[in-house]
N, C-alpha and C positions, 0 to 999 in steps of 0.2 A: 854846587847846587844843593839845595834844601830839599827836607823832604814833603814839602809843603807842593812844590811846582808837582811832584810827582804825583799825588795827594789831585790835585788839579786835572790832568792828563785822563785821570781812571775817570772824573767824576765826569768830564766832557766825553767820553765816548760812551760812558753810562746815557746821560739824558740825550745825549746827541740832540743839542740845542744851543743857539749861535745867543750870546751876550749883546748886552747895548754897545751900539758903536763907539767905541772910543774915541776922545778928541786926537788930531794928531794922525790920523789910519789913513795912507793913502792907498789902498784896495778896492776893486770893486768887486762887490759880495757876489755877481752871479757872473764872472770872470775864470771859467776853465783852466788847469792849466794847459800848457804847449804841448800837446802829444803827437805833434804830426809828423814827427822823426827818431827815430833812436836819440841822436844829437839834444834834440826838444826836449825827449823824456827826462834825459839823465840830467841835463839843466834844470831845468823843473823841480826833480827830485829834490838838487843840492840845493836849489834857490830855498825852496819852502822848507826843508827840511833846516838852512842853515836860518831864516827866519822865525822858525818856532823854538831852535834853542835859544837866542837871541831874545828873542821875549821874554821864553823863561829867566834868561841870565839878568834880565833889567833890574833895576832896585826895584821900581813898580810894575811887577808885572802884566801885561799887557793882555788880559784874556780874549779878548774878542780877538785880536791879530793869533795868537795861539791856536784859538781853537779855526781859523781861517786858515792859517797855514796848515795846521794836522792835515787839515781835510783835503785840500787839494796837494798836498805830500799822499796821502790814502789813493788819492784819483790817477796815480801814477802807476798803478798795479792793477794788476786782471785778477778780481773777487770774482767774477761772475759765474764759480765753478761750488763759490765756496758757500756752505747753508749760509742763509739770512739770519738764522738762530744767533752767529757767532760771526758775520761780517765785521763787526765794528772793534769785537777786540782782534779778531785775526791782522783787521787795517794797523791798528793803531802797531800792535807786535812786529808786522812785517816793515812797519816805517821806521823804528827806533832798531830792529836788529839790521838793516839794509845799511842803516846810517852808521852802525855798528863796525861793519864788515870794510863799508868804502873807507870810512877813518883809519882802516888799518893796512890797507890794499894799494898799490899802486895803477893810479887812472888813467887812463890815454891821454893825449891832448882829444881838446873839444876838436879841432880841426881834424883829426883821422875817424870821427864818428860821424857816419852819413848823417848827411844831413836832408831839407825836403827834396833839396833838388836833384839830389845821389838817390834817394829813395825810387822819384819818379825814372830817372835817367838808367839805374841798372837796377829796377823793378827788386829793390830789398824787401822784402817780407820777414827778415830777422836778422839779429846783431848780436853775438856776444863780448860781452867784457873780456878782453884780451886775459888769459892764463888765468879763467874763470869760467864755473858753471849760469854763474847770471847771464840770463837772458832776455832781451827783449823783441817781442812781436808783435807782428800786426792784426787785431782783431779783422776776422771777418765776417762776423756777424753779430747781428744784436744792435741794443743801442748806440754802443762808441766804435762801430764801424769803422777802420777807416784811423783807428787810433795804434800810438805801439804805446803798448804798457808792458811792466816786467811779466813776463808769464806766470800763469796760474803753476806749473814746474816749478819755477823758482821759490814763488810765495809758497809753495807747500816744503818745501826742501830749507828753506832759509836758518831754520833751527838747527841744523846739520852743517850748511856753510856757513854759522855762525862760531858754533865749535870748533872747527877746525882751525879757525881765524883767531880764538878769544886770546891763544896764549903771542900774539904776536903786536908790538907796540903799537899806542896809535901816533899819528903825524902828528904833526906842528900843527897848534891851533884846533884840535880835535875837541869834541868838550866828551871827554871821560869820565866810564864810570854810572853813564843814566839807564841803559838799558837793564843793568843789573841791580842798579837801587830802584828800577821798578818792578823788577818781578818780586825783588825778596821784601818790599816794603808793604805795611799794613794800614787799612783803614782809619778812619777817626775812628772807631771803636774800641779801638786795641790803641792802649798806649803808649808812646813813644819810649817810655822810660820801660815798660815790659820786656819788649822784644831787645832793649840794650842791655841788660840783664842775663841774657837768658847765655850759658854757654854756649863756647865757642862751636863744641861740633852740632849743637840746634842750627846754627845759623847755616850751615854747609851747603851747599848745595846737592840737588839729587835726581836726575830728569827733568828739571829746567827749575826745579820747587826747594827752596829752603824745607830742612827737616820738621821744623815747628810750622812748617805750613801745611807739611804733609799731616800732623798732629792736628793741625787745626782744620783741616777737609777731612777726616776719617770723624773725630771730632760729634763737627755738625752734621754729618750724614747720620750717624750713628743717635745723635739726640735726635734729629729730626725724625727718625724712623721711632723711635720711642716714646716720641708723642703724638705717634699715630693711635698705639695702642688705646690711651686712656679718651682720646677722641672717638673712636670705634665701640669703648664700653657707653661713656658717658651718650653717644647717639643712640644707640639699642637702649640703653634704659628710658632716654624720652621717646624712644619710638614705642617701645613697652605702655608706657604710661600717657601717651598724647588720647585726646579725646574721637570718636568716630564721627569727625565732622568730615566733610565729604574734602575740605584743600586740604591736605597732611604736608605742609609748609617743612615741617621737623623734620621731614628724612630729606631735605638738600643740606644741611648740616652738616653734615659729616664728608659728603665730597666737596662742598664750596670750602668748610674748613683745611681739609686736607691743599687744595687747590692756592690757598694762601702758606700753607706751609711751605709748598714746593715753592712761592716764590720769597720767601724769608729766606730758605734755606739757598738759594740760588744767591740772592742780595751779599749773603752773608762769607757765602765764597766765593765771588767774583771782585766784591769792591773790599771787603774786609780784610779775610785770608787771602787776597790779591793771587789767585790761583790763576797760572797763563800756560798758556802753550797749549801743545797737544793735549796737556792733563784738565786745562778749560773746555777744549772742546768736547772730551769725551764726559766731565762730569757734566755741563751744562747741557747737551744733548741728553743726556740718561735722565735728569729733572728736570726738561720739561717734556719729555717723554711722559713719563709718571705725569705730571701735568694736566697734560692732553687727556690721558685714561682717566683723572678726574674729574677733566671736564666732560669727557663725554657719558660717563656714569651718571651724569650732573643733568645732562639731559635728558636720560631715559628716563632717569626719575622722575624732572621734571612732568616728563609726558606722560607718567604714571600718573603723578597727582592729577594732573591738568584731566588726562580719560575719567579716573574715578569722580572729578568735582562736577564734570558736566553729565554722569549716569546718576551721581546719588539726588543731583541739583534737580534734574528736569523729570526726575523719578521711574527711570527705566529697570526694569528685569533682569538683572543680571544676566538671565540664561534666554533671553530675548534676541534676534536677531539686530535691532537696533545698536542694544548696548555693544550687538559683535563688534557692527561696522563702525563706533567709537573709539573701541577700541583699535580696530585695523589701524584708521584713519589715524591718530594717536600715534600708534607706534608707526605707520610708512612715515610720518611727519619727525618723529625723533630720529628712528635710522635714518633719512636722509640725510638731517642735522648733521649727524654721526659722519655719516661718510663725507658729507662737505668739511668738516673739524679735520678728518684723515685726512682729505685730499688738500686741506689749508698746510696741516702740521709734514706732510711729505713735502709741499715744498718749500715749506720753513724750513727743515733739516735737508732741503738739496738732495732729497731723494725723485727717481726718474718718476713719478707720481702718474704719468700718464700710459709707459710704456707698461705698470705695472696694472692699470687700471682695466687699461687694454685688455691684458689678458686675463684678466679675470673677470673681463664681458665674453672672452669665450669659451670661457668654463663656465659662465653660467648660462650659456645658449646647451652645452653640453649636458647642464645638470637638468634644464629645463627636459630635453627631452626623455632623461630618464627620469622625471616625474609629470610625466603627462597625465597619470591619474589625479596625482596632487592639484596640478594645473584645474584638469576637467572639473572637479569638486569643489574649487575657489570658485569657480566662475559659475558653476552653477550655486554656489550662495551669492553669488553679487545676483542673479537672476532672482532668486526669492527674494532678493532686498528689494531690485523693482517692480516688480509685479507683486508683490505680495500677495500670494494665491493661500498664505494662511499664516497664522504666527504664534508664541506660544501660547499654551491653553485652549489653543482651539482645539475638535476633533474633527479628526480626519478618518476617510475611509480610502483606502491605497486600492490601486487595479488590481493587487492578489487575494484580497478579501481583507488584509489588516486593519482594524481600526480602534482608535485609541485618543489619547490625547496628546499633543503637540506638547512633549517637557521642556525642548530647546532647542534653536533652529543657531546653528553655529556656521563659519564660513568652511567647512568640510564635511560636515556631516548634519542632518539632521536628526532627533532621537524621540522615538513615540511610544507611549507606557499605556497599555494593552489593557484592557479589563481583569486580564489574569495577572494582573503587575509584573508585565513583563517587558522589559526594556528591551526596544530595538533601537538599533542605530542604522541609518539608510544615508546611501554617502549621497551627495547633493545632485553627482551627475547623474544619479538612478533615479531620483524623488522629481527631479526637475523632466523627467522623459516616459514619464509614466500617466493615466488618468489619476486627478485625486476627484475625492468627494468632500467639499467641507461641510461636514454639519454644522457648523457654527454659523454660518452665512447666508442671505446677509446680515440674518436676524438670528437671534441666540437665542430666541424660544424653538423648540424642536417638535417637530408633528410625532407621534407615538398613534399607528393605523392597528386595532383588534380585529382580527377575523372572527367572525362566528356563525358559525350555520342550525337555522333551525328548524323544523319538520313543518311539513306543507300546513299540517294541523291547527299551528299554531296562529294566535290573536297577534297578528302585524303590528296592529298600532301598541298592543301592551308591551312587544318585546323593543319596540322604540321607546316606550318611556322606561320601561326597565334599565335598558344602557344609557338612557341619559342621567337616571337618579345615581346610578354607579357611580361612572365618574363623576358626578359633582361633588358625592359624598367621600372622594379622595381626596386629601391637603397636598398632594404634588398634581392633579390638574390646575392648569392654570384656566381661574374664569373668563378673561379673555383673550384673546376668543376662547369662547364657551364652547364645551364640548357637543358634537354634533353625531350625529345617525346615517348610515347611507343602506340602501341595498341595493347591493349589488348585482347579484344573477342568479337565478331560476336553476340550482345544480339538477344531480342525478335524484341526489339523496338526500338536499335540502335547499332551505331560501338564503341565502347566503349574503348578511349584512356586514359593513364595516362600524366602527366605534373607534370616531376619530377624536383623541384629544393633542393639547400642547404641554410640555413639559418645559422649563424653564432652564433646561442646559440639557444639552446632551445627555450630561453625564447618568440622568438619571431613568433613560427609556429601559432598559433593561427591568430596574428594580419597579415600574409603576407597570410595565407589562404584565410581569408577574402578579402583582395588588389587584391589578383589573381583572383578569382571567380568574384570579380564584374569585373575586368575590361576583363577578359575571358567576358563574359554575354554582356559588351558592343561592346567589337569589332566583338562578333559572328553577333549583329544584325545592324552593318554596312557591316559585308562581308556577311551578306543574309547568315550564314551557320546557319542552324534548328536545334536546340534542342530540338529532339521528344519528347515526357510525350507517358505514356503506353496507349495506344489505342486497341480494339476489332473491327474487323468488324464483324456482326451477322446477317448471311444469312437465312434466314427465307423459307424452304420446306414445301410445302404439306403434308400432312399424309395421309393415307390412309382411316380416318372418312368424311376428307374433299373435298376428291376426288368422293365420294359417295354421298357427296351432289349436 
């Protein structure tokens, strides 16, 4: 046999995709094989398995019948244990070394292997090949219910009863020789004329691997990790140098990059270096491992760009609580991503995916309650998200007297910078359970109220126009509304009026309080009107000891 047919074999479990029907094929394509006995199975096996050598042996080889039989020769064995990742080369391995072992082993007759009616009649649930570990059973659960396929034992083990077998002839009419020209044979890439070259002890075998194969898997792992590097500088210097537009496209780069290497590099030792066995499993698990962490990198970033294009696009405040809850939203949206990728790629790799998920919903009921602070502070910023009782920039005045400006309302804390620039930070479940005051609302102009008191003495109507000429001659009252007069109440010791104006932020009642009062202060004592201070008069009477004196 050529190395052409073998060459064929790799590439159909590769694309695992069925050819146009051949003239001549009498098959029908959605046709099972016979699993409903030990007897069945081991028929089956020999049928399809002696039909795909057959094919291959033809002058014209017959692909479509090849790749029909592979498959249901594969359907005769219990996968259903083994990762998804490597089903197809584990199938293809376990059918050519199975075929291996029978060609060299002595078989029962068909007639001493129960068959359906032996099955039903003394209720067999398993059969071994007589002065062998091969086994066959009965699935009982799952899709093929109800079927006996070689046990998931045997297909794992088959490499070890392979060896043991290899040094002993095969039968009459065996076809020799394929399982070994498939593991040590190489891709179209690699030349035919190379590998016949190469010295003898290259070719030897070593853990199921020719030595130049093992050279050629160290190899590409080895370059492929070395052109990670130059991938990794070349993407930081465009991330260095990309423009501040709000989609940063340029930093998926370098994981979507890396993300095709892993599958070069995989391509390149699976169908190339024709790496099998146990050493396929564990490389090609380890790269798309890597893989997976690329891709998921691939999405956080993603949801990176995506958060910052809809805060810079729609024009929000970094330190806004809008922009928080995009960004929340953002990343709950990639880490779910994230863990639905894990929960795909566990059970690609045939890990227990659920039992482990499990418990790690009850460690996180666990962690939950030793962060109930944590907790109570999220939930009270998703509460200022909906009620929006203030946001940033605004001022605020807190039930302990604090008040300030609003620098950033985040999902854990909120933080307020004082007159005296001094940053507090108040965690969401305080801020959320407390009276606020907003000065900001609903209107952003701010009343700024003058006390003044002044002596009974004084001209009423002059000291009304007096405080009205004041503020008007101040450039932080606002004209409207126009600054106005009140009086108030008839004290001990004086008429006691207010001088209402509006200032157009908050921010500035302080500093026009001060502007008013002094220049109130100077034109009362150009118009001569008095600013009483509290005074006693204390009349002094006689007693009646001092009357007797």
């Amino acid at each position: 046999m050529h190395r052409l047919s073998i060459r064929l074999i790799v590439a159909f479990m590769i694309v695992f995709m069925l050819a146009s029907a051949a003239p001549g094929v009498n098959m029908f394509p959605l046709e099972p094989p016979d699993t409903s006995s030990p007897r069945a199975t081991l028929q089956s096996f020999i049928h399809y398995s002696d039909t795909f050598y057959e094919a291959m042996r033809a002058p014209e080889e017959n692909s479509y019948e090849m790749q029909e039989s592979l498959e249901r020769a594969v359907r005769c064995f219990d996968l259903s244990q083994v990762a998804p990742s490597i089903a197809k080369d584990v199938g293809l391995e376990s059918v050519l070394r199975m075929r291996e072992i029978l060609d060299r082993i002595p078989l029962p007759d068909l007639e001493d292997v129960p068959d359906k009616k032996e099955v039903k009649k003394q209720n067999v649930v398993k059969w071994r090949i007589p002065h062998t570990e091969l086994m066959i059973g009965k699935i009982e659960e799952g899709s093929r219910h109800g079927a006996f396929l070689f046990t998931f034992g045997t297909v794992d083990n088959l490499d070890e009863y392979y060896a043991e077998v290899q040094h002993l002839p095969y039968k009459d009419g065996a076809a020799q020789g394929i399982y070994e020209e498939y593991i040590y044979s190489s891709g179209w890439l690699i030349p035919d004329g190379f590998i016949g070259n190469l010295p003898s002890w290259m070719k030897r075998g070593y853990l199921g691997q020719a030595l130049w194969q093992w050279a050629g898997l160290i190899l590409t792992i080895v370059l492929g990790g070395l052109l990670l590097w130059p991938l990794l500088v070349w993407h930081r210097n465009w991330k260095n140098r990309e423009s501040r537009s709000a989609w940063r496209l340029i930093r998926l780069t370098f994981p979507l990059s890396a993300m095709g290497l892993c599958f070069i590099i995989e391509y390149v030792i699976n169908t190339q270096v024709n790496i099998t066995g146990r050493v396929l499993t564990a490389t090609t698990m380890g790269i798309e491992a890597v893989f997976f962490l690329f891709a998921a990198w691939a999405i956080l970033v993603c949801g990176n760009i995506v958060m910052h294009g809809i805060i810079t696009s729609q024009h929000i405040k970094e330190e806004a609580l809008d922009a928080d809850v995009i960004k929340l939203v953002c990343r709950l949206v990639s880490f779910g991503l994230v863990f639905a990728l894990f929960y795909k790629a566990g059970s690609y790799f045939g890990l227990p995916v659920t039992a482990v998920f499990a418990s790690a919903g009850i460690a996180g009921v666990a962690v939950a309650l030793a962060a109930r602070e944590t907790l109570a502070n999220f939930f009270g910023g998703v509460s200022i998200f909906l009620d929006r009782p203030f946001r940033a920039g605004d001022y605020i005045v807190l039930d302990s007297g604090e008040r300030g400006e609003v620098k950033a309302v985040g999902m854990r804390s909120t933080r307020l910078q004082t007159r005296d620039d001094v940053l507090i930070t108040i965690p969401n479940s305080v801020i959320t359970s407390v009276k606020i005051v907003n000065q900001s609302k609903p209107q952003q102009d701010f009343r700024v109220r003058i006390k003044i008191g002044v002596a009974y003495s004084s001209d009423l109507q002059r000291v009304e126009e007096v405080l009205e000429e004041v503020a008007q001659q101040n450039a932080m009252v606002m004209k409207n509304p126009s600054p106005r007069v009140r009086l108030r109440t008839f004290g001990d010791f004086s008429i006691n009026f207010d001088l209402l104006v509006w200032a157009s932020r908050p921010h500035d009642r302080g500093r026009l309080t001060h502007e008013l009062s002094k220049a109130i202060f100077y034109r009362f004592k150009e118009e001569g009107i008095e600013i009483p201070f509290p005074q006693w008069d204390i009349h002094m009477r006689p007693g009646k000891e001092d009357s007797e004196k």
